[in-house]
C-alpha atoms as one frame of an Amber mdcrd trajectory, in Angstrom:
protein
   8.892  21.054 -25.155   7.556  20.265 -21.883   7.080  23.877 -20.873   5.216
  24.398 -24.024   3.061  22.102 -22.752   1.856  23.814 -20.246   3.510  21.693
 -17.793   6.205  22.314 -15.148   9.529  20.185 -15.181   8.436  19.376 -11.403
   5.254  17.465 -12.245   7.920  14.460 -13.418  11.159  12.840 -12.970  11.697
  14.028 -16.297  14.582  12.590 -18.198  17.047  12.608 -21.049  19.962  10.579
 -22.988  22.693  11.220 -25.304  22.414   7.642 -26.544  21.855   7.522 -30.742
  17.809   7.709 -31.793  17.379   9.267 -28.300  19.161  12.852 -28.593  15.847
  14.823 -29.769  13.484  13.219 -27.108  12.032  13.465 -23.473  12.564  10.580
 -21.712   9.034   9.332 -19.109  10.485   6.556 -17.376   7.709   4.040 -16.010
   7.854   3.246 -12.118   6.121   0.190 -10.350   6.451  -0.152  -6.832   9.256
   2.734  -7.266  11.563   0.968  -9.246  11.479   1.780 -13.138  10.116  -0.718
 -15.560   9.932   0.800 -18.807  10.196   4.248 -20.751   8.498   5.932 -23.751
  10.589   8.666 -25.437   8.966  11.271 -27.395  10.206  13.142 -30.050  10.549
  16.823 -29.654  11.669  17.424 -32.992   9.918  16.558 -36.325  10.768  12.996
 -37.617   9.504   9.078 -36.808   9.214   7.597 -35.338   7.382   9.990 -32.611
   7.587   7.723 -29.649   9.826   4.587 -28.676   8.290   2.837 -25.710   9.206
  -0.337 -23.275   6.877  -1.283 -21.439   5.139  -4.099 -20.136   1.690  -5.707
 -21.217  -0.446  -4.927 -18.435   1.577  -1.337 -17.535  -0.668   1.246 -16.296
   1.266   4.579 -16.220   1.775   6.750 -13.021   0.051   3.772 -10.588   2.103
   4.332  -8.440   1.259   8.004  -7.774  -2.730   7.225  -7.160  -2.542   8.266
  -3.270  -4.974   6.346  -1.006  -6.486  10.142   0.129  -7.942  10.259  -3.496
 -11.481   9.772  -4.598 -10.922   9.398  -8.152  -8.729   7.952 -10.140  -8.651
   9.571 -14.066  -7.868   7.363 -16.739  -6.585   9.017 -20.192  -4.543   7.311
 -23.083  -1.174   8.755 -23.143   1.196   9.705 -20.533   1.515  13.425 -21.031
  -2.158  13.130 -20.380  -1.809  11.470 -17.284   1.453  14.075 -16.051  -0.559
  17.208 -16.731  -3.518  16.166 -14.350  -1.694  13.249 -12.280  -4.290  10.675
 -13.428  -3.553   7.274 -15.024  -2.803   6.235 -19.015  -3.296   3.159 -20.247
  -1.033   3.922 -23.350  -3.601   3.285 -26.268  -7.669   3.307 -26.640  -8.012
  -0.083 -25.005  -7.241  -0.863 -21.672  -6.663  -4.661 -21.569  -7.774  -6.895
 -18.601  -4.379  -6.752 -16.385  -4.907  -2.656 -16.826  -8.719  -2.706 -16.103
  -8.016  -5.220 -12.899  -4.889  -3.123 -11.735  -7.271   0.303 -11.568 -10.266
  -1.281 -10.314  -8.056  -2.955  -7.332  -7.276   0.932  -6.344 -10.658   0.716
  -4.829 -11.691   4.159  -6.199 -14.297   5.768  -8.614 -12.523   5.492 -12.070
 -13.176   8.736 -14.785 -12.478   7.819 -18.302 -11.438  10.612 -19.998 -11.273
   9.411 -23.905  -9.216  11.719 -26.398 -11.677  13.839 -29.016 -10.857  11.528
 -31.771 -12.685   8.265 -33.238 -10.284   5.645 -31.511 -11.034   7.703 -28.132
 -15.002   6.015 -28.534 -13.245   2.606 -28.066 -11.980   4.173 -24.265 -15.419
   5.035 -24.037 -16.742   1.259 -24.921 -14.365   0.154 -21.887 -15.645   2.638
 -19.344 -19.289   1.207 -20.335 -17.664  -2.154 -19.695 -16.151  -1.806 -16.355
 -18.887   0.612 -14.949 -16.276   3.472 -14.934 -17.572   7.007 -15.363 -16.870
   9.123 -18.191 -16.153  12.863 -18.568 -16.056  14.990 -21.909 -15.928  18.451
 -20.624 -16.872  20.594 -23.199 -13.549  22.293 -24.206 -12.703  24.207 -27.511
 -10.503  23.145 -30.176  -8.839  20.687 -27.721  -8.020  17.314 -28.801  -6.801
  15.165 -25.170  -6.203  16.311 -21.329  -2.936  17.659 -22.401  -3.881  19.852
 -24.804  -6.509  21.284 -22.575  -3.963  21.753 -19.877  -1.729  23.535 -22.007
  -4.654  25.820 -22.977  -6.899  26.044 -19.858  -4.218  25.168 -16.972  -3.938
  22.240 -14.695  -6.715  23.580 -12.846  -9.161  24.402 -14.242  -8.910  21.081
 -16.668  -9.161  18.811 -13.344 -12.180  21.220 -12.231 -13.738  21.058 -15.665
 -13.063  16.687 -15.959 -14.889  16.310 -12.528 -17.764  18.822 -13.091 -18.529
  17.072 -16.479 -17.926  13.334 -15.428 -21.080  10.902 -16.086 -21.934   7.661
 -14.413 -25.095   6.814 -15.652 -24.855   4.267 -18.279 -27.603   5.904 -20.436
 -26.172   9.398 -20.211 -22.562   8.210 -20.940 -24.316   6.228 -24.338 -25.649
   9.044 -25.374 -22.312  11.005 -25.229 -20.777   8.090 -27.107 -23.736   8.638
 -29.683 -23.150  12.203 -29.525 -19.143  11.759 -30.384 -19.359   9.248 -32.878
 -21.408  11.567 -35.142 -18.481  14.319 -35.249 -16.625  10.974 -36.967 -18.679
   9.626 -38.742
């Protein structure tokens, strides 16, 4: 499953369990401050439900990995999304304000990268909130950074997400505007 992906069983401490309900998933065990505080496990087989997570509140997924040498910190919604480019998922559409506070305290210029669905405008909505940039490269038949890594590469997705990020507050409305009319 993870290869299908497009990603490479190095990218994560990858993990699995023979325990009942857990047989036909991939475990991503959450780290803060290098100890683990949580897990989601996602099915790799068909069946519900597709993911059984533990985490905490104000979790924000692969923290811990955001390097002090970096310039940007990427901000997606799930954490396959945040393994294929080593960015940061909040776990839903709507960072709360633990989440928001525990990027912005990295000190670095945050990219929102929103999945190509309606809920992903509400991502979107928060970037315009904290003054975070956002970046909608314009990839084909791609629904969320790990898609696009499993078609375009690693790569090439991280080159494409930084080329196409937006800061201005006008410009990043009027991508907003621009996505909400594929859904409406």
């Amino acid at each position: 499953y993870i290869i299908g992906r497009g990603m490479d069983l190095e990218w994560y401490n990858w993990m699995w369990s023979p325990a009942p309900g857990y047989v036909d998933r991939v475990i991503i065990p959450f780290y803060q401050d290098g100890k683990i505080v949580g897990y989601t496990g996602r099915k790799i087989t068909e069946g519900k439900p597709k993911y059984l997570t533990d985490a905490q509140p104000g979790y924000v997924f692969n923290i811990d990995r955001q390097k002090n040498d970096r310039d940007y910190i990427i901000v997606v919604e799930g954490q396959f999304d945040a393994i294929g480019i080593d960015g940061v998922a909040i776990m839903h559409n709507e960072p709360n304000e633990t989440q928001c506070a525990r990027i912005n305290a990295l000190g670095k210029q945050v990219v929102v990268v929103p999945d190509r669905d309606k809920a992903g405008l509400k991502l979107i909505q928060a970037a315009l909130k904290n003054n975070w940039a956002v970046s909608l490269p314009p990839w084909n038949d791609v629904k969320d950074v790990a898609d696009a890594v499993a078609k375009y590469g690693r790569i090439y997705t991280l080159f494409t997400i930084l080329h196409y990020r937006e800061a201005n507050e006008i410009k990043i409305q009027l991508l907003k505007k621009k996505l909400e009319s594929l859904y409406d």
